[in-house]
N, C-alpha and C positions, 0 to 999 in steps of 0.2 A: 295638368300642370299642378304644381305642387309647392306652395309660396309660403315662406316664414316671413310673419310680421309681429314686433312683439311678443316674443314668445313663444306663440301660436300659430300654429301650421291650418293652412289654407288650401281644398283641393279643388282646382276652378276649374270648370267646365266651359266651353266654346258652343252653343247649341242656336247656330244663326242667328246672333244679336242677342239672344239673352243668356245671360254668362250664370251660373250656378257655383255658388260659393257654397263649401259647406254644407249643400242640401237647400238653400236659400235662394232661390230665383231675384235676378236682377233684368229687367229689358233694358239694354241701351245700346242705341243706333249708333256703330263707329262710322266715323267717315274719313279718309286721310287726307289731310291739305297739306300734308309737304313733308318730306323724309323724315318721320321721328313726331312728327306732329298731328292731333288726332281732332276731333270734333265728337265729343260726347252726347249723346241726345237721349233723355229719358222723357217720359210723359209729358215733364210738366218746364222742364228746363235744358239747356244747352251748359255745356264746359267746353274748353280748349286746355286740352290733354296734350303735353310733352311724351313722353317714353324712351327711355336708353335704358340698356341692359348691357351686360357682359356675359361670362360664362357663371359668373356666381351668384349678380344680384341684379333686380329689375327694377330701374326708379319710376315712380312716378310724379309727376308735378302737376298738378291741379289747383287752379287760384291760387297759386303762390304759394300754397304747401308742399313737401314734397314728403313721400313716399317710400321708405327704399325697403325692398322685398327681398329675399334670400333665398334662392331658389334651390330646393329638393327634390331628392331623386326617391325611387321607392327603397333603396339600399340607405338612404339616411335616415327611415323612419323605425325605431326602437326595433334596431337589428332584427328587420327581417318579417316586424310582427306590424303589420299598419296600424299604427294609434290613432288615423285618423277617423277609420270606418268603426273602432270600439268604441269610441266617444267615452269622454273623462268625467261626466254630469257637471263639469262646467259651462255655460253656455253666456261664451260671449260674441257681442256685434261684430259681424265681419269687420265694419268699418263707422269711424263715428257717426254720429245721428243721434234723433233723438226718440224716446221712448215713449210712443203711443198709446200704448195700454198694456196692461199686466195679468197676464192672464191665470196664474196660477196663485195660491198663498204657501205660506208653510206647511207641511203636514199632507200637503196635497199626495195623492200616488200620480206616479206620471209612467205611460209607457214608452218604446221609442217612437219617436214621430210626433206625441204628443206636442201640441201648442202651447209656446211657454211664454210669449211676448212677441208683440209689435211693435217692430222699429220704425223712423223715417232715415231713410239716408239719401241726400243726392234727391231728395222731390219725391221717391219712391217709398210707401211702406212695404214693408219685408217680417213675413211671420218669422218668430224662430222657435223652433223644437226642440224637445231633449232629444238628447243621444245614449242615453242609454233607460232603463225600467229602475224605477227605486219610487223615494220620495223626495218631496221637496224638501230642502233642508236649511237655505237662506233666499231670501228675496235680497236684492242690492241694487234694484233700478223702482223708481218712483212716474207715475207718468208726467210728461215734459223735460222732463232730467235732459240734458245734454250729455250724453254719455262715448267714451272713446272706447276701446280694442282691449285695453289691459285689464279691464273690473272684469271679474264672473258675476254678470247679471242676474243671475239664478244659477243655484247649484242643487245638483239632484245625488243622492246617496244611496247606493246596493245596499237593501232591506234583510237582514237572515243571512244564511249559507251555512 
């Protein structure tokens, strides 16, 4: 599935409780107690998860926040060409949290897959990686920072050509 939030396009994966966002492994135990209503369970904590969707967008409400996602198809991703598996050297938090450690600095080379920061979100840390080869070009997350979905945490730049 294929989720716009802020933005930012999201490709989430279903892989028996642990969901993969973006290359980003998340574990969390669903459990459903009543039509539309969920029980989140990660390592260290529980949530009670709402969910409605339509044909266009998927809400979530969680603690009293909510959610609303935008759901994509592969024919809405930059005509035809997946932007999401080219990766843009921006790299931002699937979802709010905070920032753990910072693994890379400016100037760094990075290739894809490369470890670029640890998040916490939801109880869970969560490494993130670049997505594409270059260098680093700004750092924009501090460790403990409280950081949301719209900052490029680290942004990595195509070196030559």
């Amino acid at each position: 599935m294929i989720l716009s939030y802020n933005n930012h396009n999201y490709r989430v994966y279903d892989d028996n409780g642990s969901y993969d966002i973006n290359k980003v492994k998340f574990d969390v135990t669903l459990s459903q107690t009543s039509k539309g209503s969920y029980r989140a369970i990660t390592s260290e904590k529980s949530y009670d998860v709402f969910v409605a969707n339509d044909e266009e967008f998927l809400y979530l409400f969680v603690e009293g926040k909510q959610f609303t996602f935008r759901k994509l198809s592969e024919d809405n991703i930059s005509h035809g060409t997946d932007a999401l598996d080219k990766g843009t050297g921006e790299i931002h938090a699937p979802m709010p949290g905070s920032v753990v450690k910072v693994l890379v600095k400016v100037g760094d080379s990075v290739e894809v897959g490369t470890p670029v920061l640890i998040i916490e979100a939801m109880k869970m840390e969560s490494t993130l990686y670049a997505d594409i080869e270059g260098v680093v070009t700004a750092v924009n997350a501090i460790e403990k920072e409280q950081v949301g979905t719209e900052k490029a945490l680290v942004v990595i730049e195509v070196v030559g050509d």
